[in-house]
Structures are given as C-alpha cells and as structure tokens.
C-alpha positions, 0 to 999 in steps of 0.5 A, a space after each residue: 585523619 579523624 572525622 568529625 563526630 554525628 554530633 558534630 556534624 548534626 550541630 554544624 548541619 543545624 547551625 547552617 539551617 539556622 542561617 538558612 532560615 532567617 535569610 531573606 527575611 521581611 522587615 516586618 516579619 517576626 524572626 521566630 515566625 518567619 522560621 516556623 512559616 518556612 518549616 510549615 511550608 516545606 513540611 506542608 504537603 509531606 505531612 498535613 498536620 506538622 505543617 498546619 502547626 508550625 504555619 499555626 505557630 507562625 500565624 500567631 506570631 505573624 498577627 502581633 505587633 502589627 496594624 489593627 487588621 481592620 486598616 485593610 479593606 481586603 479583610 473588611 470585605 471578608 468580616 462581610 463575608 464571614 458574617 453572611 456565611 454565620 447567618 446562613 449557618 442558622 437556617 442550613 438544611 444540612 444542620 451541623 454540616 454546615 457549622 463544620 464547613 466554616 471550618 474551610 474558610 474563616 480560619 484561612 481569612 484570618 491566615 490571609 492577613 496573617 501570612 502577609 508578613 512572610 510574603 511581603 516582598 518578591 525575595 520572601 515570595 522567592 524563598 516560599 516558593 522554592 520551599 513549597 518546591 522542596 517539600 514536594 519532592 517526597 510528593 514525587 518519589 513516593 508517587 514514581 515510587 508507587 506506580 513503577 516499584 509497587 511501593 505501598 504503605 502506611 509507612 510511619 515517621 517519627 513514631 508515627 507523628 507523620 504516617 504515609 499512606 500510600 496505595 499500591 499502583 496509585 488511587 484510583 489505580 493506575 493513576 499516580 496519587 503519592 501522598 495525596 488521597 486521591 490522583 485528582 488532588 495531586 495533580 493539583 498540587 503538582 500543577 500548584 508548585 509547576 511554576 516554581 520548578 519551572 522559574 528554579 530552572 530559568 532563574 538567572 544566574 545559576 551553576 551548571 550542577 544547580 541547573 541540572 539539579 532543578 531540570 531533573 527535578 522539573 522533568 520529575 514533576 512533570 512525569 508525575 503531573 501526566 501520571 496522575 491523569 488528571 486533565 486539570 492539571 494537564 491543561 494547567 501545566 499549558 496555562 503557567 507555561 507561557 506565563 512563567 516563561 515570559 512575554 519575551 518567548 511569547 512570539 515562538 512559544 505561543 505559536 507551538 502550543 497552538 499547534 500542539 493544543 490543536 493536534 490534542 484537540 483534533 485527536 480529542 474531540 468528536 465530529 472531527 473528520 476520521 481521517 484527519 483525526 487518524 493523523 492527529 492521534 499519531 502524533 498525540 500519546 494515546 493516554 492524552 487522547 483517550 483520557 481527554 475524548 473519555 472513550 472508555 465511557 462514551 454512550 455509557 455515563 449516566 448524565 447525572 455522573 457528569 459534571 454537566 448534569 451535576 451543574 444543571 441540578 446545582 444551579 437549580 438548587 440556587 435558584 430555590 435559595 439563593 441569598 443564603 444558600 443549603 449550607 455547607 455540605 448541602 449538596 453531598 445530601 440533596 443530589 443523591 434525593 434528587 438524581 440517585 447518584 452521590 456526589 460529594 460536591 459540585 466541581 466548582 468553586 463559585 457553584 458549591 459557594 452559592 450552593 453553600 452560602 447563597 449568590 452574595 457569598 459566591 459573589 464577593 469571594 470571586 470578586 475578591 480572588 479575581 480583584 487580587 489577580 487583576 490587581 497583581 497583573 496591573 502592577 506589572 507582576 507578570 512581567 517581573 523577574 521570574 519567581 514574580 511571574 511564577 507566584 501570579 502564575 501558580 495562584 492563576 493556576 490555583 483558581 483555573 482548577 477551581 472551574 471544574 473541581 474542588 482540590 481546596 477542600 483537601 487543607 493543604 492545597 487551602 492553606 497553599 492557596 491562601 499563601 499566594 493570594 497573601 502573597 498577591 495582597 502585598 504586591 505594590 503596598 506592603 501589606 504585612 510589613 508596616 510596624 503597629 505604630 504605622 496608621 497609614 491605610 491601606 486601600 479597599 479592595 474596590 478602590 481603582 
C-alpha cells in the first residue's frame, strides 16, 4: 500500500487551511485581508513581529474600498485625542521620549477602524477568538515547559525570524513567564484568552473527543494563570467567569464564588480575627494567601516601592500640569528625582495617561473604552451566545488589569486590545462591513 508523499500530504494540508481560512468570512471584509488577520492573530503571542505584519498587511487591506473613516464619530473622537496628544509632545519635559510614546496609540487608533471589517459579525468575532486561543498554546507549553522541565532559551524558528527567549524557572523565578518578558504580562495575556477557553468548553454542540480536547486545554491555561502569580490575573480569571458562563448559572455560581472569595479574603487580609484566620488559611492554598497578604514584605516595603505611594506622587505630579501632561515616559524620569526608587510606570492606565497627555487626554480615551463596553452591555452582548459573552468578557477583563498595571505597553497585548474594542465597535451597526459606496452614518460616541 503506497502512501502518500510529504509533498503531497503538505499541499493537501495547505489546501485544507485554505479552506479553513476564508470560512466565515464578513461580507465586507477583503479575502486577502481576512487571511493574513487570521495568521497574524494566531502568530501573534508565539512571535510579536510575524504577528504585527501580517495584522499590518491586513489592516492595509482592511482600509480600502471602505466608507471614509471620518462617517464614524468614534474615530472623530480619536482625531481629537490624537491632536492633543501631538500638541502635548512639543512642550514634554521628557523631550524625544515623548514622540517615541505616540507610538503606543496613534498606530492602534487607526488599527481600531481597520480591524472592524474582520470583527463584524459574532462568527468572525467566534473565529478571532478561538485563534487568539490556539496561538496561545505555545504560551502554555513553553511556561509548563520551563517551570517543571527547566527548559531555557533562546531557541530560534525559521533561522531565527522567530527566537524564543525563554529563562529558566520563569522571570521573575519561580513565577511561570513562557514567551513573555515578564510573569505579570503573561498572566495578562492568559487572563485575556481565559474566556475564549472557557465559551470553546461550553460551546454547544460539541463531540465528546472536541469536549475533552478544549477541558485539557482550559485546565492548562488555568495552571499557567496561577503559575504566573500574578493576583491581576487571578482576580481576573474570577471576573470573566460568571460573565461567560452566563446569567442562566448565576443563582448557583455567584453564591460559591462568594464563599470562596471569602474564605481568600479572611485568609488574606490583616486584622481578621487569628482563629478564624487559621481556619480560613486551611482551606485556601498557602501561594494565594501569602501572594495576596505579601507577608514576605510586611513592615519591609518602602512606601515609595508600592503602588499606593506611586499614585500619591503621580497624582501630584497632574496636578502640576494637568492639561497636557509631562509626555510619554515622563513618569519613569521624575519618580526616581523625586522618592529615589525607579519606577517605569504608574500601574494605572487612566494615571499614566493624564501623566503623559494631561486630564482631557485621560479623559476622553476612558470614556471612549468605558462607552464601548457600556454600549456593548445595553445591546444584549452579555447575554448572547457564548463567544458574545466571551469577546465583552475578555475586553471586561483587559481593562480591569488596567486599574493596577500596564500589560498594554508589551504590543502584543496592545493590539490584542484594540481587536476587541474593534470588536465591541461593530456590535448592533456594522460597523466595518458597509461597502465604500455606503453614505449612511454612523452614530457618535455620545449619542444615546
């Protein structure tokens, strides 16, 4: 019996991907475009630059043949910002830092119309979703990989177009990091694509052999989440689950994460009662206690080191100017001056903007993202089919790790970020679909 040659067998395999790839596809979404969207997101967290081109490449697609991007007052809104955001630039104390910074947002501004076509419709949102899932399986093997196996890098793929750095027993150690810089930036991205893991296990129907595939890749992820040791991305991992789950589990689910949201509390926080804190650290793993009470640093933290004492200077510093901000990086130069202590931002977004690009800047880019969500949520998104429920609840989560971090200033958690607000753009109008011949408005982010 003769089998089939690895030629043969690498043309049907590509053959088969071709199909794959222009499944589902918007209406008003370029064929060409819609492919490299898929690659670049499945690429993205394995290699940040074949990512970022082919999301690139689609972007360049994804603008032609389209309505002029002024019809849509969300991107008139950002023309604004993006104005402000120039002006500040010419009087930042942090000179040419503060050209370079632009650099985290007026290309996503554009990548926020761009990538509508690609996200239009709940199917496309569906398929982004389980690529965003996929690509992050190398994110898990590699971080399993190097906490239990040692494994260490660099390693390189495809003569070194994609090299893996990977420390042995994680960065910082002990903490699971895989292909990310730092454990605190992958727990973020884990957090980001929890929710997809989770509607790719509930997704109804599904075979048995499908079921148990999308378990033992929940399970993984949820290992590597709580390896990484970041009690962002814990509590975010709490956050999506309800949400994705759904309103109809909410009269059993919400009660038991409330008692088991308790029992961490009692075990965590101080001034609680020894006896019934004894009790309470039985039951909770001691890593989640002692991670969340930091009793290997009690009495020994300077304040300035915290994030409390980095908020009181930084919201001191607005208040010196506050209409244009310091510019971008600003805060990395001052804090030091100012407390002694480096820090290389404020772990907060709507801080570090206002910091950055002054109070109107910080301002408008919140209300916008918080305009998104809320819109989302009004149109019934939270309470659609699953994948719905797991694109709001990833973008939910997204912006709850913004509260006490920066995870967006790594790009591929950026432009991961700009996907799902895209995303929540197109709920209920369309928004990337419409032909350039369309002339029908689209409504400004103010309207009701």
């Amino acid at each position: 019996m003769a089998f089939p040659s690895l030629p043969s067998r690498l043309a049907a395999f590509g053959q088969q991907l071709e199909r794959q790839l222009q499944t589902e596809r918007p209406e008003g979404a370029d064929p060409l475009g819609w492919r490299w969207f898929q690659l670049g997101v499945f690429l993205l967290p394995a290699s940040a630059f074949l990512g970022a081109l082919l999301l690139f490449a689609s972007l360049v697609q994804g603008s032609r043949r389209r309505a002029p991007w002024w019809r849509d007052g969300c991107n008139r809104w950002l023309l604004a910002i993006s104005v402000l955001m120039l002006v500040g630039c010419f009087g930042a104390t942090s000179g040419w830092l503060a050209w370079v910074g632009l650099g985290n947002w007026l290309p996503f501004f554009w990548g926020f119309w761009g990538f509508q076509p690609y996200v239009a419709t709940p199917q496309a949102r569906r398929r982004a979703g389980l690529w965003f899932l996929a690509g992050t399986v190398p994110v898990i093997v590699t971080g399993l990989g190097q906490t239990y196996l040692g494994w260490a890098g660099p390693w390189q793929l495809l003569g070194g177009l994609i090299p893996w750095y990977v420390e042995a027993g994680g960065n910082p150690p002990g903490r699971l990091s895989g292909l990310f810089d730092y454990a605190n930036i992958t727990g973020s991205w884990l957090a980001l694509v929890w929710p997809f893991s989770l509607a790719a296990l509930l997704q109804r129907p599904l075979p048995w052999q499908r079921r148990a595939m999308a378990l033992a890749l929940a399970a993984s992820l949820v290992a590597s989440l709580y390896l990484t040791d970041s009690r962002n991305a814990w509590g975010a991992l709490v956050l999506a689950l309800p949400i994705v789950v759904g309103p109809a589990s909410w009269l059993w689910l919400l009660p038991l994460l409330l008692l088991a949201l308790g029992a961490v509390a009692l075990a965590s926080l101080p001034m609680v009662p020894a006896g019934l804190q004894h009790w309470a650290r039985v039951l909770v793993p001691d890593p989640i206690w002692v991670r969340l009470s930091d009793v290997h640093f009690a009495g020994h933290r300077p304040l300035a080191i915290t994030r409390l004492g980095q908020w009181a200077v930084a919201m001191g510093l607005i208040g010196e100017r506050p209409w244009l901000g310091w510019g971008a990086a600003a805060f990395s130069l001052i804090y030091p001056l100012r407390t002694g202590h480096w820090h290389g931002h404020t772990h907060n977004l709507p801080i570090d903007l206002a910091i950055s690009f002054g109070l109107p800047v910080a301002v408008m880019v919140i209300g916008l993202v918080g305009w998104l969500l809320l819109r989302a949520m009004r149109l019934g998104m939270p309470q659609a089919p699953v994948f719905e429920r797991a694109w709001w609840a990833a973008a939910l989560v997204l912006v709850a790790l913004h509260a006490t971090d920066m995870p967006l200033y790594d790009s591929r958690i950026n432009i991961a970020g700009w996907i799902l607000l895209a995303g929540l753009r197109c709920v209920g109008t369309g928004a990337g679909q419409r032909p350039a011949e369309s002339t029908s408005e689209i409504a400004d982010p103010a309207a009701p």
